[in-house]
PAPA-629062 format. One line per 2 residues: for each residue x, z, y of C-alpha. Coordinates in steps of 0.5 Angstrom, whole numbers. Each point is the difference from the previous one (the first is absolute). Example, Ala and Ser with C-alpha at 12.3 -4.5 7.8 and 13.67 -1.06 7.14 Angstrom:
% residues 2
25:16:-9; 2:-2:7 .
END
This chain:
% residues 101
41:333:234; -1:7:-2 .
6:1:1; 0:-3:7 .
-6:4:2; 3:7:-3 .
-6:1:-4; 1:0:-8 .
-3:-5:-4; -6:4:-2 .
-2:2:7; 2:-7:2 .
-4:-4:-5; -6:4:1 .
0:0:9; 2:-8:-1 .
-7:-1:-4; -4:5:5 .
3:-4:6; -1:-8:-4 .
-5:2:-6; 5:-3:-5 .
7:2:-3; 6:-3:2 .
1:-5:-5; -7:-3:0 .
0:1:8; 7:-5:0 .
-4:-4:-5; -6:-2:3 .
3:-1:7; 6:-6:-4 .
-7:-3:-3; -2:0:7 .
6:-3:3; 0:-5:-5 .
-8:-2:1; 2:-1:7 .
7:-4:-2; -4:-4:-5 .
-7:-2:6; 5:-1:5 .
6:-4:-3; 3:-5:-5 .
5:5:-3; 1:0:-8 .
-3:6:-4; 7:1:-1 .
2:0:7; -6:5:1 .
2:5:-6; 6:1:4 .
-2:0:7; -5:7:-2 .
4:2:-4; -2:-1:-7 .
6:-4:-2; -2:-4:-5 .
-6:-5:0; -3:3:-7 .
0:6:4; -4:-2:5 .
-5:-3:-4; -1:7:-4 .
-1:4:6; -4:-5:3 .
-5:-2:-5; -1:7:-1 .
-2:1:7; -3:-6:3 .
-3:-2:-7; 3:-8:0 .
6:-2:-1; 6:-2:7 .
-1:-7:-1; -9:1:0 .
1:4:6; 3:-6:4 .
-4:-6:-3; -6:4:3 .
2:3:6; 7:-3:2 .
2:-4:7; -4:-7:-4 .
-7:5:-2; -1:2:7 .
-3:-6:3; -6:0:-5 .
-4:7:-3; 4:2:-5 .
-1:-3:-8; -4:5:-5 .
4:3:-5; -4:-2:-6 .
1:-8:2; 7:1:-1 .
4:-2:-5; 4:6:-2 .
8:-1:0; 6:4:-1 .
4:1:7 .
END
């Protein structure tokens, strides 16, 4: 990308986190989590097929990056906001049985 816009890395880094407040790679990141909620409330798709659509390419990275962000597992985050959760208020998270997406 540096390249692209004929900056160096440095000066690109630097203006890249000015204009969005994080450096690239944890920009890119955020927004694949972001896609990924977004597949995962709105679709039936597997975690695996996510992982691959946003671009993280394996569902343990996928899970990685979004427990990390998001603070609950893919499969959590479905069960609670998913296309079946939005007829009703939203279960609390404590109530919950905690599984391994």
């Amino acid at each position: 990308m540096a390249d692209d816009c004929r900056m160096s890395l440095r000066t690109f880094i630097r203006r890249f986190t000015e204009a969005t407040g994080s450096p690239p790679g944890e920009w890119l990141v955020a927004e694949r989590v972001e896609e990924a909620k977004r597949q995962l409330t709105t679709g039936h798709a597997s975690i695996d097929a996510i992982a691959e659509a946003v671009g993280f390419g394996t569902p343990e990275t996928l899970r990685h990056h979004f427990r990390r962000g998001v603070g609950v597992a893919p499969r959590e985050y479905r069960l609670r906001f998913g296309i079946a959760r939005q007829s009703g208020p939203p279960m609390p998270m404590a109530k919950r049985r905690h599984h391994q997406s």
